[in-house]
OpenMM code with the backbone's topology and positions (N, CA, C; nanometers):
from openmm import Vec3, app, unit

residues = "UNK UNK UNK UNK UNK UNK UNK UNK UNK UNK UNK UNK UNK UNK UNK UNK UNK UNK UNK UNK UNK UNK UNK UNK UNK UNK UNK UNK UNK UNK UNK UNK UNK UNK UNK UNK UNK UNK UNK UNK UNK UNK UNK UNK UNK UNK UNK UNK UNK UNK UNK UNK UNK UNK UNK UNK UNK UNK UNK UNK UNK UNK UNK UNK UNK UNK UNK UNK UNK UNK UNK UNK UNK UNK UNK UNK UNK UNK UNK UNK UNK UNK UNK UNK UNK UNK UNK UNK UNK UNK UNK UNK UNK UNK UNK UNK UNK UNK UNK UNK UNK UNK UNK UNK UNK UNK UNK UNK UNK UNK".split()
positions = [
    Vec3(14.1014, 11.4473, 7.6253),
    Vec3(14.0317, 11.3910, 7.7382),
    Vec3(13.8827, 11.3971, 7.7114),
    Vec3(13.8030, 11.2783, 7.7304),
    Vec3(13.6927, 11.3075, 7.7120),
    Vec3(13.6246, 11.3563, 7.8060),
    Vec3(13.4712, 11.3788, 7.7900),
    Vec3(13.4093, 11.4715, 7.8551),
    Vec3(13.2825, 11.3210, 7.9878),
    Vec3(13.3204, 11.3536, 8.1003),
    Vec3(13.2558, 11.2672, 8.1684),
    Vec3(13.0986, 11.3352, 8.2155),
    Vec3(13.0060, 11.2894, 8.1904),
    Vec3(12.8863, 11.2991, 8.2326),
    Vec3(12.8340, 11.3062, 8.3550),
    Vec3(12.7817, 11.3491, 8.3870),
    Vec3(12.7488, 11.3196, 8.5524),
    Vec3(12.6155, 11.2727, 8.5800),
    Vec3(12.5963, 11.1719, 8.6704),
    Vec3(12.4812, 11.0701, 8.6407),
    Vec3(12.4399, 11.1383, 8.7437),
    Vec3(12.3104, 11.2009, 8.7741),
    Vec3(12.2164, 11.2257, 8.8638),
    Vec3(12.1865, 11.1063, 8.9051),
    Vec3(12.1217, 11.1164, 9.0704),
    Vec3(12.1289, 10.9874, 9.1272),
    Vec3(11.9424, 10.9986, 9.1391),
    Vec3(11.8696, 10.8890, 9.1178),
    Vec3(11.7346, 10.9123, 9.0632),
    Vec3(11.6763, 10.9643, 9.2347),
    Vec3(11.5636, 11.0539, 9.2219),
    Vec3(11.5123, 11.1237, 9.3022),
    Vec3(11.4300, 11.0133, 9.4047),
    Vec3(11.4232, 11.0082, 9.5143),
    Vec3(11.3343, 10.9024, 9.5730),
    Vec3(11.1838, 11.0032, 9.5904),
    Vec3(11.1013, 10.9325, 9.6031),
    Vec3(10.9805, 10.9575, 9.6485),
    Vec3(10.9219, 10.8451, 9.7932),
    Vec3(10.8532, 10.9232, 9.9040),
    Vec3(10.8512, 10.8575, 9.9619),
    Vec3(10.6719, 10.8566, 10.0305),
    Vec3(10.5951, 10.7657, 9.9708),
    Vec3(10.4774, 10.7528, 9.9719),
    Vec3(10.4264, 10.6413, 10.1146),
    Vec3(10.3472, 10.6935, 10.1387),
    Vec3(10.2718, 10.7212, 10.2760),
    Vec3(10.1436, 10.6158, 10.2564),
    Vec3(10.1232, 10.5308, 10.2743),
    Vec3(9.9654, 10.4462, 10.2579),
    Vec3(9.9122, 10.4099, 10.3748),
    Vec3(9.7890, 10.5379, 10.4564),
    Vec3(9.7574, 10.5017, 10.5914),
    Vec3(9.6084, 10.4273, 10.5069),
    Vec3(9.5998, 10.2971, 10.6143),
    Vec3(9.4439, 10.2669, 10.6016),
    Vec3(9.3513, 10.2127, 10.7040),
    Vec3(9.2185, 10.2409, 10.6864),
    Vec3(9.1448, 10.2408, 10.7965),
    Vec3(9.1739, 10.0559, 10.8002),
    Vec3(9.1304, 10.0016, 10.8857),
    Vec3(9.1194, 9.8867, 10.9783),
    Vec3(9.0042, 9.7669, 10.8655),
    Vec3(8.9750, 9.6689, 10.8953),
    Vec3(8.8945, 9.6000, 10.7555),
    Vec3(8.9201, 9.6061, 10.6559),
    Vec3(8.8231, 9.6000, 10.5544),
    Vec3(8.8836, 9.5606, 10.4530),
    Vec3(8.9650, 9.6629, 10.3097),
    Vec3(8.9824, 9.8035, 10.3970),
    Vec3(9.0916, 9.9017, 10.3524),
    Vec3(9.2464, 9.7997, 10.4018),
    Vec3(9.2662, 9.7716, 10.4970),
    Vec3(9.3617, 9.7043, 10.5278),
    Vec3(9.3957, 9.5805, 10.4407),
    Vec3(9.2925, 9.5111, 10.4031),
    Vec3(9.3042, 9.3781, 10.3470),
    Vec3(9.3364, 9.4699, 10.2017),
    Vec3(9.2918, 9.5538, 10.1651),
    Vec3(9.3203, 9.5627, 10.0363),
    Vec3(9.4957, 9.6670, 10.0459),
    Vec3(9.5278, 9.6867, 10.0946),
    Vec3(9.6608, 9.7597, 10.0996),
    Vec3(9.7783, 9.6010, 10.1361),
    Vec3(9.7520, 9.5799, 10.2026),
    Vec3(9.8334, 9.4352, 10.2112),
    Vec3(9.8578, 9.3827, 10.0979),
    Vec3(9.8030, 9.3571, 10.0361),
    Vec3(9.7448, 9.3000, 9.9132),
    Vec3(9.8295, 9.3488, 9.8062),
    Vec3(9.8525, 9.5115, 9.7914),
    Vec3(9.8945, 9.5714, 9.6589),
    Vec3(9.9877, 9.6129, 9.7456),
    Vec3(10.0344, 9.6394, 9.8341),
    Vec3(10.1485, 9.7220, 9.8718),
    Vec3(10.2624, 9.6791, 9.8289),
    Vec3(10.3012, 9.5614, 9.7931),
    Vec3(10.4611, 9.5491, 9.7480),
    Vec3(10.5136, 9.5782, 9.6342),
    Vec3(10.3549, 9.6001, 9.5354),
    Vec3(10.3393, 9.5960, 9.3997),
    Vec3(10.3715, 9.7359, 9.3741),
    Vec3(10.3152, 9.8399, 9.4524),
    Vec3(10.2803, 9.9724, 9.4011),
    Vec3(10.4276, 10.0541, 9.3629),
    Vec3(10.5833, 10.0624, 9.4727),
    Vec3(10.6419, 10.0779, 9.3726),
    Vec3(10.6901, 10.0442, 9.2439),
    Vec3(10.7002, 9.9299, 9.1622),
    Vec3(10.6492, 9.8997, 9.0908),
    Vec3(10.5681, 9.9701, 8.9224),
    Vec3(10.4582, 9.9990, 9.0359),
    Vec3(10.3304, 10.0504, 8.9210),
    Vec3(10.3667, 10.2023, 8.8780),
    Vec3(10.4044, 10.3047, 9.0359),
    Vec3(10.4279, 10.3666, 9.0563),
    Vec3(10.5789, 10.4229, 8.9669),
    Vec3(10.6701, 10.3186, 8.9339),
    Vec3(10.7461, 10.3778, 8.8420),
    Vec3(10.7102, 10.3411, 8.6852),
    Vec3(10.6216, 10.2799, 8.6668),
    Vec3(10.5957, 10.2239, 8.5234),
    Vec3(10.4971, 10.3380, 8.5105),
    Vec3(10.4094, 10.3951, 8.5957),
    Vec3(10.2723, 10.4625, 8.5270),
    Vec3(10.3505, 10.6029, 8.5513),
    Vec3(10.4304, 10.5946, 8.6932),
    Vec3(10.4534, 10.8065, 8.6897),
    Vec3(10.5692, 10.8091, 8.6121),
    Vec3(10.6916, 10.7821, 8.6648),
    Vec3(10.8136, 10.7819, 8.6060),
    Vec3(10.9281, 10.6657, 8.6852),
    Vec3(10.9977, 10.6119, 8.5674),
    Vec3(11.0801, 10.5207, 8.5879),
    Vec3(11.1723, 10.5735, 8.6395),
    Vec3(11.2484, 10.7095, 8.6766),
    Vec3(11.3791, 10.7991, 8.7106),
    Vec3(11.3597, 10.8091, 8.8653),
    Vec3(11.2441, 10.8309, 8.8539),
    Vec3(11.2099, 10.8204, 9.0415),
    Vec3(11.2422, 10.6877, 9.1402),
    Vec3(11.2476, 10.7100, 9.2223),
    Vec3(11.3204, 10.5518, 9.2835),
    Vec3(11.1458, 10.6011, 9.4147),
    Vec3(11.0768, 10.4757, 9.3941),
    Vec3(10.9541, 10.4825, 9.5093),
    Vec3(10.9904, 10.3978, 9.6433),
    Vec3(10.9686, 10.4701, 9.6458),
    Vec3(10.9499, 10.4142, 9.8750),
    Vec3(10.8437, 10.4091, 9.9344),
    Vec3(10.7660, 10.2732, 9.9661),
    Vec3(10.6102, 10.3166, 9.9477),
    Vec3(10.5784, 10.2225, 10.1053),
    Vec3(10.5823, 10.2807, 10.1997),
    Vec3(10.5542, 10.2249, 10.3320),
    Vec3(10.3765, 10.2395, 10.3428),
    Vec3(10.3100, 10.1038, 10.4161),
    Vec3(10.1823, 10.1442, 10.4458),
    Vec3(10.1672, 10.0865, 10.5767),
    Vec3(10.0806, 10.1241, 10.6695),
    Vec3(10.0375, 10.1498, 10.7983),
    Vec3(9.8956, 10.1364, 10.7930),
    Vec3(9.8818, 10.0553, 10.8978),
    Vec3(9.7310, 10.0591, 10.9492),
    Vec3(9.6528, 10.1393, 11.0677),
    Vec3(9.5564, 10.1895, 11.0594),
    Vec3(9.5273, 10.2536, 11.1562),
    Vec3(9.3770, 10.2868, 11.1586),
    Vec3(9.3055, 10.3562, 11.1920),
    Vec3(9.1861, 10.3863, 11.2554),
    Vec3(9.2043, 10.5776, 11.2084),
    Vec3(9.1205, 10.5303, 11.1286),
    Vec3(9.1478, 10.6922, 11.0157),
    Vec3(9.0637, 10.7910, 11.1617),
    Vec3(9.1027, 10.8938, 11.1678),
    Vec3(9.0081, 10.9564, 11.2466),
    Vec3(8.9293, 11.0815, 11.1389),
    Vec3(8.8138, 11.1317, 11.1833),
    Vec3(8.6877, 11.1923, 11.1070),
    Vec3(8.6970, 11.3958, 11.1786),
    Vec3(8.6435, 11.4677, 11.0898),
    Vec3(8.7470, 11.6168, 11.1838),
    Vec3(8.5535, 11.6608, 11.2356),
    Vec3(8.5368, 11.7640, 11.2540),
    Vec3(8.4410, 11.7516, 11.3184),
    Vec3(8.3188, 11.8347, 11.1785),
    Vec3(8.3475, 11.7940, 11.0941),
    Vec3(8.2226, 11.7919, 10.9692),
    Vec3(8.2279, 11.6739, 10.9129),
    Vec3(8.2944, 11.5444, 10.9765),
    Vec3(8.2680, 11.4301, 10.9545),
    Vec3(8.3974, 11.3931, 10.8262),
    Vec3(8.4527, 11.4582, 10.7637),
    Vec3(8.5800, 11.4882, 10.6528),
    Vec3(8.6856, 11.4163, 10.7152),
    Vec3(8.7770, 11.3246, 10.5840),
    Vec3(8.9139, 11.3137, 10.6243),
    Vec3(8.9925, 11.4232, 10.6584),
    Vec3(9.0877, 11.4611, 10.7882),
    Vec3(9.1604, 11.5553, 10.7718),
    Vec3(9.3110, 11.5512, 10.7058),
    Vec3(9.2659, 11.5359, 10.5472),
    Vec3(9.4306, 11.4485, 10.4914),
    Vec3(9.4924, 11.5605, 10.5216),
    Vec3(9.5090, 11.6761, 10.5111),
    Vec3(9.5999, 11.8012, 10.5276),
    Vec3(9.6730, 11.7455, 10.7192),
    Vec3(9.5552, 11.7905, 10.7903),
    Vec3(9.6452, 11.6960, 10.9523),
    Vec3(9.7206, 11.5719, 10.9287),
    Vec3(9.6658, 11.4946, 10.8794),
    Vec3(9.7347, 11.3951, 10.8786),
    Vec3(9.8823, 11.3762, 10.8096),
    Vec3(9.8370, 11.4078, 10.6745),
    Vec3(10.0092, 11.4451, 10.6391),
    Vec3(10.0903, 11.5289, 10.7087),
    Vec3(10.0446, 11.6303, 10.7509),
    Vec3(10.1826, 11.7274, 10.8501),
    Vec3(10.2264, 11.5918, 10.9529),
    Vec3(10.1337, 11.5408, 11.0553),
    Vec3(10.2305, 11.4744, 11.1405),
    Vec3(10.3086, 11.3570, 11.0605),
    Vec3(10.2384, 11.2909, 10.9416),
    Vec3(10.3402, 11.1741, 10.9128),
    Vec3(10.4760, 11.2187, 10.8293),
    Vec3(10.4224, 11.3500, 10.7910),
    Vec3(10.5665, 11.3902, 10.6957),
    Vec3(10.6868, 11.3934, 10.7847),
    Vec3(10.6832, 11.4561, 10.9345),
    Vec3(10.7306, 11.4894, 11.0721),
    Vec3(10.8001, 11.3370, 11.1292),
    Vec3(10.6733, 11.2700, 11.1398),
    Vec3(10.6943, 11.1506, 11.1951),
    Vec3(10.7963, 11.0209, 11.1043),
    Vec3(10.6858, 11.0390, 10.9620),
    Vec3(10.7419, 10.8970, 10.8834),
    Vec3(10.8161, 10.9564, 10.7853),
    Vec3(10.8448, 11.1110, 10.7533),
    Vec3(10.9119, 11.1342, 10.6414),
    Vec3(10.8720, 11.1089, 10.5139),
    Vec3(10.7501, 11.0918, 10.4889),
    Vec3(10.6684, 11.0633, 10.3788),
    Vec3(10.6444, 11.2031, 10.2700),
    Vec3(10.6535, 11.1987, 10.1838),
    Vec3(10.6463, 11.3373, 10.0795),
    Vec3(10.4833, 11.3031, 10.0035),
    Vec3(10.4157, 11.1864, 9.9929),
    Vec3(10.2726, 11.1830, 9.9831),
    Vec3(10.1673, 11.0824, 10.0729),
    Vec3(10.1013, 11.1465, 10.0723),
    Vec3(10.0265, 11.0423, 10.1674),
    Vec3(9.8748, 11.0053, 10.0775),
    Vec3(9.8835, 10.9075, 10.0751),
    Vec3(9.7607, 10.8116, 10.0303),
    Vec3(9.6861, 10.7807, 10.1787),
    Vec3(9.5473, 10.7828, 10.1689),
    Vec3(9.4745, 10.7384, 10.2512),
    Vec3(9.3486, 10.6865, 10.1868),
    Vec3(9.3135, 10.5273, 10.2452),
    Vec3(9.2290, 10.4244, 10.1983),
    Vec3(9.1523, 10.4216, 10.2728),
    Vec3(9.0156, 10.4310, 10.3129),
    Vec3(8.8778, 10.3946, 10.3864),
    Vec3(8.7672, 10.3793, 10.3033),
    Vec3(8.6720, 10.2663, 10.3503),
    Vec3(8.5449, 10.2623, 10.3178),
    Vec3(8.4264, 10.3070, 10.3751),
    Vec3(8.4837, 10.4324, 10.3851),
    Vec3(8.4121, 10.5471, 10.4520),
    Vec3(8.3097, 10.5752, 10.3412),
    Vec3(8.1244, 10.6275, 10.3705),
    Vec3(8.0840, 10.6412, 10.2669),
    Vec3(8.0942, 10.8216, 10.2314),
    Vec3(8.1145, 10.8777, 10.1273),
    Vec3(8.1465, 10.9824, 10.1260),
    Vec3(8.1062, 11.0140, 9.9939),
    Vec3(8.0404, 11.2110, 9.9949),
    Vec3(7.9012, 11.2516, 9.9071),
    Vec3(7.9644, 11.3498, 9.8703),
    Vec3(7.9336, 11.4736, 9.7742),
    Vec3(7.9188, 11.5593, 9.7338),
    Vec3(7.7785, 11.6319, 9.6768),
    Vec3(7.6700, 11.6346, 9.7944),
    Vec3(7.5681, 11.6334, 9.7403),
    Vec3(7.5111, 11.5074, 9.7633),
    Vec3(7.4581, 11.5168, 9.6311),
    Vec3(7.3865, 11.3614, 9.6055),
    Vec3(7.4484, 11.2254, 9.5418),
    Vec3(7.5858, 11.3086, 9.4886),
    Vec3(7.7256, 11.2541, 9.4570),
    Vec3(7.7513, 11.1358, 9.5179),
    Vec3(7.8129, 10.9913, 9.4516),
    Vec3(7.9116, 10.9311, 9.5954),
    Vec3(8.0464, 10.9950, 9.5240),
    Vec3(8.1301, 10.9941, 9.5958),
    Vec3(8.3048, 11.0343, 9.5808),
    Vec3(8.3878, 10.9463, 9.5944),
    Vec3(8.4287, 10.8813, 9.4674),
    Vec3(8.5246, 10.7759, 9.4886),
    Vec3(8.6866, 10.7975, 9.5196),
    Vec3(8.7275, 10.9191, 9.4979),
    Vec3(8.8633, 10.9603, 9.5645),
    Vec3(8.8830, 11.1115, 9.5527),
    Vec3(8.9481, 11.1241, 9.6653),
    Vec3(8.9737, 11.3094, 9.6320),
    Vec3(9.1306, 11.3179, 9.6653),
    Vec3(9.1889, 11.4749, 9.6142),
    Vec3(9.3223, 11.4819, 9.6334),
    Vec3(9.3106, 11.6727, 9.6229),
    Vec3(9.4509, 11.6524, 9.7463),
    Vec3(9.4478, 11.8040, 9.7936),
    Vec3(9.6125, 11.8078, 9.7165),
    Vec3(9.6359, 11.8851, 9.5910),
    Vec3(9.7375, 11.9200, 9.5212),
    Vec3(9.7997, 12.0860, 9.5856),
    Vec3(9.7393, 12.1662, 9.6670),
    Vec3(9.7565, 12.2672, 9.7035),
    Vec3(9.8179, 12.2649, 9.8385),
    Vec3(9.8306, 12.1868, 9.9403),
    Vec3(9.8887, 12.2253, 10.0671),
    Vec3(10.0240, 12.1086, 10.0113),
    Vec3(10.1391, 12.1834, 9.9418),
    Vec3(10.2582, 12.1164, 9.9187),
    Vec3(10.4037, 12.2148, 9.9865),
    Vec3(10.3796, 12.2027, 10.1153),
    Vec3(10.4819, 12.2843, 10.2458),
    Vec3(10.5785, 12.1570, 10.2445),
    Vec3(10.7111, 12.2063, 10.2708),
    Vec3(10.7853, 12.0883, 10.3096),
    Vec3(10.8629, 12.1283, 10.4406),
] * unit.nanometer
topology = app.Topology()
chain = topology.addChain("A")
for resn in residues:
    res = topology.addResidue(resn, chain)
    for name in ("N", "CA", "C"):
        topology.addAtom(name, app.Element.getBySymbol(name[0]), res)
């Protein structure tokens, strides 16, 4: 008898794209159908992507900062999302810095 393999069934990922209103919006429209897609060609092809995006009116915490940490707890709750991307043309410094994207790799609670 031969020996049957057992096919793992590929892992989904389920990505989160909130964006502010203008032309964060126009540009998520735009790429959103594409990104799973990109998303399995650039991270990994084994992953199966689920990539919902939403528009909205980013809100600012009171040092003027995205609060991506708030925001992901309620959409993980709400939309079931395991990452959240967030798009604004918010202008944003480090210093004298501009900051073209940041990412919080440390608050990973499920």
């Amino acid at each position: 008898m031969s020996e049957v393999k057992r096919m793992k069934a590929p892992r989904q990922v389920a990505v989160g794209v909130l964006a502010d209103e203008g032309l964060p919006e126009q540009v998520i429209t735009t790429i959103a159908d594409d990104l799973p897609g990109i998303f399995a060609a650039q991270v990994s092809e084994k992953t199966r992507w689920r990539v919902a995006d939403q528009v909205e009116q980013l809100p600012l915490d009171e040092n003027d900062d995205l609060p991506m940490r708030t925001l992901l707890q309620r959409h993980r709750q709400d939309q079931r999302w395991d990452l959240l991307v967030l798009i604004t043309d918010l202008p944003r410094r480090a210093g004298t810095k501009p900051v073209v994207a940041g990412i919080d790799v440390e608050h990973q609670s499920r």
